[in-house]
C-alpha positions as CSV (number, residue, x, y, z in Angstrom):
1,X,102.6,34.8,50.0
2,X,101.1,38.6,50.5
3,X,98.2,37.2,51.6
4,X,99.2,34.5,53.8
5,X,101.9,37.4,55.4
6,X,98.7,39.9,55.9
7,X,96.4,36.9,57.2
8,X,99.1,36.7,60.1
9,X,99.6,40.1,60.3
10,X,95.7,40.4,61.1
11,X,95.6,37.9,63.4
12,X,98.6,39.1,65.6
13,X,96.4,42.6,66.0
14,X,93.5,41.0,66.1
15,X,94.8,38.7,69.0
16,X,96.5,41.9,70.6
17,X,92.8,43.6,70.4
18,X,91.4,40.8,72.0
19,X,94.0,41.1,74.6
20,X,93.5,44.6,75.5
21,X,89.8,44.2,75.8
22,X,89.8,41.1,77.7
23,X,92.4,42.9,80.2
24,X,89.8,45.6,80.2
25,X,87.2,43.0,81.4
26,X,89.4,41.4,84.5
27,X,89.5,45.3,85.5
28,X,86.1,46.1,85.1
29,X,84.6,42.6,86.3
30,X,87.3,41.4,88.5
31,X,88.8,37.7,88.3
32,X,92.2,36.5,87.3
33,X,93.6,38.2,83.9
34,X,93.1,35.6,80.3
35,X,96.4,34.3,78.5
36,X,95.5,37.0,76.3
37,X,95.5,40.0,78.6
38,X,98.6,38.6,80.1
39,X,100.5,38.3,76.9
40,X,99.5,42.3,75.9
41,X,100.4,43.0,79.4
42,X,104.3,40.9,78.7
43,X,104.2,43.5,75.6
44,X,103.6,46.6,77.3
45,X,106.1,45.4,80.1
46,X,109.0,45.2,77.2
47,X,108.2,48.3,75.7
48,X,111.4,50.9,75.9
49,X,109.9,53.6,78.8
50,X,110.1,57.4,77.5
51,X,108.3,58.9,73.9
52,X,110.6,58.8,70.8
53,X,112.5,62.0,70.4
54,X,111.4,64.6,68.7
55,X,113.4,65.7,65.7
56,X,116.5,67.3,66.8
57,X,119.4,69.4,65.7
58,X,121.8,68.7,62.8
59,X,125.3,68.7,63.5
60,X,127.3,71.3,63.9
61,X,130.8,72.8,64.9
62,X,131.5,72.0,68.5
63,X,129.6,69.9,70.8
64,X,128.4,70.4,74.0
65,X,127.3,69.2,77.7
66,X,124.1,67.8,77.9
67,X,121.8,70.3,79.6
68,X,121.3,68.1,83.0
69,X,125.3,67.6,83.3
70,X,127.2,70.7,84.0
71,X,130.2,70.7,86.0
72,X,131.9,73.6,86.6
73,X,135.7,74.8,88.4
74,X,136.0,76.5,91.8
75,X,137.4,79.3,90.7
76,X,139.9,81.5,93.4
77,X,141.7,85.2,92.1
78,X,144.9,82.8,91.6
79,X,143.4,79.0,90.6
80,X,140.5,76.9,89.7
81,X,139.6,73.8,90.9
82,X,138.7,70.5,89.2
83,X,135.0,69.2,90.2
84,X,137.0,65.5,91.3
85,X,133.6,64.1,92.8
86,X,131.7,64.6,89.7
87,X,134.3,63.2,87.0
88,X,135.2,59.6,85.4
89,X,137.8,57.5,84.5
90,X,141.2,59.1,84.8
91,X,141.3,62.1,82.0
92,X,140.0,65.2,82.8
93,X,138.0,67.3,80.4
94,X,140.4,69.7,79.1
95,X,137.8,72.4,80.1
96,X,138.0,71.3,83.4
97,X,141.5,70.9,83.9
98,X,142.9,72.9,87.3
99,X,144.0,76.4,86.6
100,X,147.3,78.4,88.9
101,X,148.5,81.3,87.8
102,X,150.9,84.1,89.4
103,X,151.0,86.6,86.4
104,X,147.1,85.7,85.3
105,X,146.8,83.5,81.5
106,X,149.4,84.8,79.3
107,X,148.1,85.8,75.9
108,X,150.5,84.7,73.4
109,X,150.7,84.9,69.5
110,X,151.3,81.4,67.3
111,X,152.9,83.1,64.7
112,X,155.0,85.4,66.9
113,X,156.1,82.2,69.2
114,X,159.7,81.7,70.3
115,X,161.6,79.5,72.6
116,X,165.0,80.0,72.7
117,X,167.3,77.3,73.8
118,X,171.1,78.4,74.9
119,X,173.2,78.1,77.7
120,X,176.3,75.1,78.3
121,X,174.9,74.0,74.2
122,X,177.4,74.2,71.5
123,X,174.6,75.3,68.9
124,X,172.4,78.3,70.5
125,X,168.6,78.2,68.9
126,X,165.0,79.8,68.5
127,X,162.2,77.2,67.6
128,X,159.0,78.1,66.0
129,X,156.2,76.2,67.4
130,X,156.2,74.7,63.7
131,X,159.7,74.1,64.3
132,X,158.6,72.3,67.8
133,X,156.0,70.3,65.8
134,X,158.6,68.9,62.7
135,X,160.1,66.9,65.4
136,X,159.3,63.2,66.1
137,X,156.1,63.8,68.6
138,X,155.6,62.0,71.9
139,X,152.4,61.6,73.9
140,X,152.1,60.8,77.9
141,X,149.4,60.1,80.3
142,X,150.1,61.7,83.6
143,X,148.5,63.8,86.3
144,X,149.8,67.5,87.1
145,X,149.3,68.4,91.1
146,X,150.1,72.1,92.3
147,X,152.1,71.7,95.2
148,X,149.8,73.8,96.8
149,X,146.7,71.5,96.7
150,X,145.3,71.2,100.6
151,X,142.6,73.7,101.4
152,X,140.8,72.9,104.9
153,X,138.9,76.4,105.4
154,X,135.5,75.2,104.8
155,X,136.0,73.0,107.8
156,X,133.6,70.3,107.6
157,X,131.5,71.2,104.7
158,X,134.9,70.8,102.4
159,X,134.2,69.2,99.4
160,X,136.5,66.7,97.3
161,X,136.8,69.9,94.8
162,X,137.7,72.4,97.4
163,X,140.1,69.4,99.6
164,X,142.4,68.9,96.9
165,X,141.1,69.9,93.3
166,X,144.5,71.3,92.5
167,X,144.9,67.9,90.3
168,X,144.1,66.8,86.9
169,X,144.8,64.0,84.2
170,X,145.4,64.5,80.6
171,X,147.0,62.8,77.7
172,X,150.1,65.5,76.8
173,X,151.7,65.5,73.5
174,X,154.6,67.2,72.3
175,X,158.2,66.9,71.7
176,X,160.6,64.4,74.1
177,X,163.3,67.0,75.5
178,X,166.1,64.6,74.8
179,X,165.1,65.8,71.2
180,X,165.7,69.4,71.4
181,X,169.2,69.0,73.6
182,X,170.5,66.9,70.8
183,X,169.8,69.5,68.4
184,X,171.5,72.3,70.4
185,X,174.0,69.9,71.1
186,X,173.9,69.7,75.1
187,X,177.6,70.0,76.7
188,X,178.0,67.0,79.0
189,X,178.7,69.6,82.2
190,X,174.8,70.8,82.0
191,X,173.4,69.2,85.3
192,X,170.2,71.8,85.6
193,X,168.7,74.0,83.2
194,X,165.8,77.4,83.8
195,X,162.5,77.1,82.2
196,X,161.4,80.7,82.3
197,X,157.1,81.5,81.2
198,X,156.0,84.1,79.0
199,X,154.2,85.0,81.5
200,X,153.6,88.4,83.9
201,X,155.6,86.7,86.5
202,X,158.2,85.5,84.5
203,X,157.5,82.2,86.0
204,X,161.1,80.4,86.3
205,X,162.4,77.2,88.0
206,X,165.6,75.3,87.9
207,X,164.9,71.6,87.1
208,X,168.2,68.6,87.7
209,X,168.2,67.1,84.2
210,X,169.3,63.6,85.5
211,X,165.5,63.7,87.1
212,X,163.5,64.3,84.1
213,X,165.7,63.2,80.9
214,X,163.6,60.1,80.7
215,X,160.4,61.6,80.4
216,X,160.3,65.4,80.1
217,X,158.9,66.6,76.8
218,X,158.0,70.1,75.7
219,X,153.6,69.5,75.5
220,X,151.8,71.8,72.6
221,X,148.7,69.5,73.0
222,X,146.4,68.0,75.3
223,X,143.5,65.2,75.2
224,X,143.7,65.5,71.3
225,X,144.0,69.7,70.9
226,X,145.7,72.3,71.2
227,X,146.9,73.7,74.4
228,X,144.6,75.6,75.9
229,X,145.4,79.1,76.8
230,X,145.2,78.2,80.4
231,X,147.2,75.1,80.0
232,X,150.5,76.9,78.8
233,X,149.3,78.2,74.5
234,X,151.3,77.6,72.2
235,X,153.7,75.1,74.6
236,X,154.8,74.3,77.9
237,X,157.1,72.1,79.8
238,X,155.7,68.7,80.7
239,X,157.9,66.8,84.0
240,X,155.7,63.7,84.9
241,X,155.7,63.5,88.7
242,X,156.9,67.1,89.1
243,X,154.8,69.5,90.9
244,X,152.7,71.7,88.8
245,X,154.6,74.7,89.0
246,X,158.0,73.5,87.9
247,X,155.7,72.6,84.3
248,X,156.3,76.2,83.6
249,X,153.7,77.1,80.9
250,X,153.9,79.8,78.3
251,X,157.4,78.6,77.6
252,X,160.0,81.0,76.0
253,X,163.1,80.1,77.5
254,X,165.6,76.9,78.5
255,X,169.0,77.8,79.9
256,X,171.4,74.9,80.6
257,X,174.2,75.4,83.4
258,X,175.8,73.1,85.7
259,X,174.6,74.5,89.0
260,X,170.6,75.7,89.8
261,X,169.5,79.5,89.3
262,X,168.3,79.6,92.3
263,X,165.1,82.2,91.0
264,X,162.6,83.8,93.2
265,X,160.0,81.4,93.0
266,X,162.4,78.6,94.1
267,X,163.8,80.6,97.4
268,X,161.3,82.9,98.9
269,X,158.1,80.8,97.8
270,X,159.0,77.1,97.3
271,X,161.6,76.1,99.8
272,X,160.2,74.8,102.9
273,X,160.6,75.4,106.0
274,X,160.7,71.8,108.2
275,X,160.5,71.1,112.2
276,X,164.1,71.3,113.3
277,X,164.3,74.6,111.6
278,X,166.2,73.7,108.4
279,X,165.1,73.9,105.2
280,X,164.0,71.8,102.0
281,X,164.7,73.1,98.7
282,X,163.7,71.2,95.0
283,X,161.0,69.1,96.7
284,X,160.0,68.5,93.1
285,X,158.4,65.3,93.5
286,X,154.3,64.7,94.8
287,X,154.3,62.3,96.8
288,X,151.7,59.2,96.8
289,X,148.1,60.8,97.5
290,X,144.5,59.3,97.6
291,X,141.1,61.2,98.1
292,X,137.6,59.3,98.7
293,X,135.2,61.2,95.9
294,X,132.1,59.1,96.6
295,X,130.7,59.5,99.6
296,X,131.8,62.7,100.6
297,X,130.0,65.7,101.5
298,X,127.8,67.0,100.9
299,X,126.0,63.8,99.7
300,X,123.9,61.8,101.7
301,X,124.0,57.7,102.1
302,X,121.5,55.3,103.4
303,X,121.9,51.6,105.1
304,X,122.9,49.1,102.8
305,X,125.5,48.0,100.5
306,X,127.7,51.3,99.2
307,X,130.5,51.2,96.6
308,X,133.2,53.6,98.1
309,X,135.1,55.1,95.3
310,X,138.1,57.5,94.5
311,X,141.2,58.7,93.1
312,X,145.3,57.5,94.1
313,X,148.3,59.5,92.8
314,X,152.1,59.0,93.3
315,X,154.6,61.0,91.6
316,X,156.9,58.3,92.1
317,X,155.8,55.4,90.0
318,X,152.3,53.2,89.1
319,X,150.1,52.7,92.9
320,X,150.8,49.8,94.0
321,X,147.4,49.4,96.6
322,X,144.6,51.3,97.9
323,X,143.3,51.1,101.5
324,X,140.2,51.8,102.9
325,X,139.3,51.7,106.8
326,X,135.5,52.0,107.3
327,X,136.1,52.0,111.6
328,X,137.6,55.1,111.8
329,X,141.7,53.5,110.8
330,X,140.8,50.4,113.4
331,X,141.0,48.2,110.5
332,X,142.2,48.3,106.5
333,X,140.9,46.3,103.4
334,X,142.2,46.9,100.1
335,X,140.4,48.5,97.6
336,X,139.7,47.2,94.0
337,X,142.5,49.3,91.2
338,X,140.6,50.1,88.0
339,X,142.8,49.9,85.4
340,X,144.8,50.6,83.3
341,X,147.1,51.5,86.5
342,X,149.6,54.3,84.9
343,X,153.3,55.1,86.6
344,X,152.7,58.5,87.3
345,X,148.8,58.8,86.9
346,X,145.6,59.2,88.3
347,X,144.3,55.5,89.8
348,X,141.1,55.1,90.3
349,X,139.8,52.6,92.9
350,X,136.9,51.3,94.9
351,X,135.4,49.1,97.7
352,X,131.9,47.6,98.3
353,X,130.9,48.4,102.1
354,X,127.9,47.4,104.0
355,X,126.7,50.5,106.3
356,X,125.0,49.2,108.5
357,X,123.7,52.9,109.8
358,X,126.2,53.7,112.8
359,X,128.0,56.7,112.8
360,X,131.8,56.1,111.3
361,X,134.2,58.0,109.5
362,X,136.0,56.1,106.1
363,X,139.1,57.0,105.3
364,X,141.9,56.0,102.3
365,X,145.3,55.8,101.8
366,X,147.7,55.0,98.6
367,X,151.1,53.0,98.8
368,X,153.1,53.6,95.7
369,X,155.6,51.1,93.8
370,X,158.4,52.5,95.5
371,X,156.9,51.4,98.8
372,X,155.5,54.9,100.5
373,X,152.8,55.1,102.4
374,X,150.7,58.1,102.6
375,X,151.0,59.7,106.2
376,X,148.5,60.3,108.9
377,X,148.6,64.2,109.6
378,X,150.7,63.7,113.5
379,X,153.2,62.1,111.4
380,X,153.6,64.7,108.6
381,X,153.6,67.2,110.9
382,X,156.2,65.8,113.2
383,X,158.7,66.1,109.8
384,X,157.5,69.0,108.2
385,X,156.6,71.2,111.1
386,X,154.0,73.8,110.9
387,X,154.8,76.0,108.7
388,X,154.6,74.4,105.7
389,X,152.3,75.1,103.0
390,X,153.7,72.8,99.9
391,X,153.6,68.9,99.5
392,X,150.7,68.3,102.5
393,X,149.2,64.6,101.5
394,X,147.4,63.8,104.7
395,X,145.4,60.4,105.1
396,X,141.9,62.3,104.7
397,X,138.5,60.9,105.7
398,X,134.5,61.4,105.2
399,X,132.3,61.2,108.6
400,X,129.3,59.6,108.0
401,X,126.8,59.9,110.4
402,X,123.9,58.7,111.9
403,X,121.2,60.1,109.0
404,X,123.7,59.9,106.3
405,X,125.1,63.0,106.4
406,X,128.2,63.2,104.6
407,X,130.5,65.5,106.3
408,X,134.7,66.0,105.9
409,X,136.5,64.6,108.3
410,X,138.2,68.6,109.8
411,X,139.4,66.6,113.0
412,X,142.0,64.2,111.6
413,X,144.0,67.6,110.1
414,X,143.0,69.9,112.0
415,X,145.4,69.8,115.0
């Protein structure tokens, strides 16, 4: 049986060899190749491309990036911004998760941790982050949006990143909030109660408890770890929908009353001003938002068939549809959902287009389950008048022109 294995073990290199030399021949001598140089030439052709590796590292403690993938934040003196046109899928790397601060990351001790819990309760307590962590834990995938998140002063050369990278996905776990009221026993008169940061600031906001019962937990994880410093170490206050800085981070303090505190943050900073001259306080709620990621600047496209892709967020509910316009709004298709499609969550969606090479400008926008339908910027405008700095979720676009150049679309918001 050996012998008969290594006869055909002979002839197979033997025929191979023959191969290779007749191939050599139809080279040297012209003519059409032999069945044998075409069968070593079908074996080269199957052949993986590349070398094998050479022998590389054991494991160790930590992983990391792969040298020729390195995204990084936009960091400003106040926030960091997630690299949106470089991610995929829905959850951000925790590493790259947006940053806003107004007192600068809060160093805080685990073993020193307190959040106390008092107020309209009829049991005042302190809770350990052990303490936090006995409880029955929860876990949630939603986005967090600063209510800040529209930055146009890089006018056309504005990058998804820079546009709106004040967003980011992550699966949160913790402890539901429901939990810890019925521990301090929560007096039925408690409408609103003050989460207050450990924080320089003393970040502090007065959240209506019939808006977040459902969901609200108190997070002291995220995507599998522990908090990260940035991200609110040893806990913070998750609200699903909320804007980012109602999630106070660095949490030491909820204080149940039946009326709101009415704090700094939520007078001087976060009310906003609208067109008639009124005013709109606890806009706590993002509204339904989309963003093209692929093309956009500064990449650069050729004729052809392109898949358009990108990111939809409501903090009302699951998006219902994406639409894209490749004429400049003159017509709408709707865009592909990836799922799994997540109340509360980053969507991501796409559309194949054919460019046919003539300048255009493509644009998105997101309807949400509740119906709403993300606003050209006239119309957002005519509402919230020109003042406004908070909750801006403008239909934005991408020009593309003539030579591919991808460039952002400063016109449509700029007026």
């Amino acid at each position: 049986m050996r012998e008969r294995k290594k006869r055909q073990d002979g002839l197979t290199r033997r025929a191979l060899l023959k191969g290779t030399v007749g191939a050599a021949a139809v080279t040297l001598h012209g003519g059409a190749p032999s069945p044998q140089a075409s069968a070593a030439q079908d074996a080269r052709a199957q052949s993986p491309p590349g070398a094998p590796s050479r022998q590389g590292r054991p494991p160790n403690e930590l992983g990391t990036r792969s040298p020729a993938e390195q995204p990084k934040r936009l960091p400003s003196p106040t926030s960091s911004r997630t690299p949106l046109q470089d991610l995929h899928g829905t959850i951000t790397p925790s590493d790259l998760h947006f940053e806003r601060h107004h007192g600068g990351v809060a160093v805080i001790d685990r073993q020193s941790y307190r959040l106390l819990v008092h107020g309209m309760v009829d049991r005042p307590m302190t809770f350990t982050l052990d303490d936090l962590k006995r409880f029955p834990a929860a876990s949630r995938i939603c986005f967090l949006e600063c209510s800040g998140n529209f930055v146009r002063t890089n006018g056309e050369k504005t990058t998804p990143q820079a546009l709106c990278g004040l967003t980011s996905q992550s699966e949160w776990t913790g402890v539901r909030l429901t939990t810890i009221l019925r521990e301090v026993g929560a007096r039925p008169q408690a409408s609103w109660f003050l989460a207050e940061g450990q924080d320089a600031a003393q970040m502090t906001r007065s959240i209506p408890l019939k808006d977040v019962l459902e969901e609200a937990m108190i997070a002291y994880a995220q995507n599998g770890e522990a908090l990260r410093p940035e991200q609110g170490y040893p806990a913070r206050l998750l609200l699903p929908g909320f804007e980012g800085n109602s999630n106070v981070k660095w949490l030491r303090r909820l204080e149940l009353a039946d009326q709101p505190f009415m704090t700094r943050e939520e007078t001087s900073r976060y009310t906003e001003p609208l067109a008639e001259g009124s005013a709109r306080q606890f806009s706590l709620v993002m509204d339904a938002r989309s963003i093209i990621t692929w093309p956009s600047y500064p990449q650069t496209v050729r004729p052809g068939w392109l898949e358009i892709r990108g990111l939809a967020w409501s903090g009302r509910g699951r998006i219902q549809r994406v639409e894209i316009s490749t004429d400049r709004g003159g017509t709408w298709k709707a865009a592909e959902l990836q799922g799994p499609v997540l109340p509360k969550a980053h969507t991501r969606f796409r559309l194949l287009w054919r460019w046919d090479g003539m300048p255009t400008e493509i644009l998105s926008r997101a309807i949400d389950e509740t119906g709403y339908v993300q606003p050209e910027w006239p119309a957002l405008q005519a509402v919230r008048g020109r003042r406004t700095r908070y909750h801006l979720n403008p239909i934005t676009g991408w020009m593309v022109g003539a030579d591919g150049r991808v460039l952002f679309g400063i016109g449509r918001v700029s007026a």
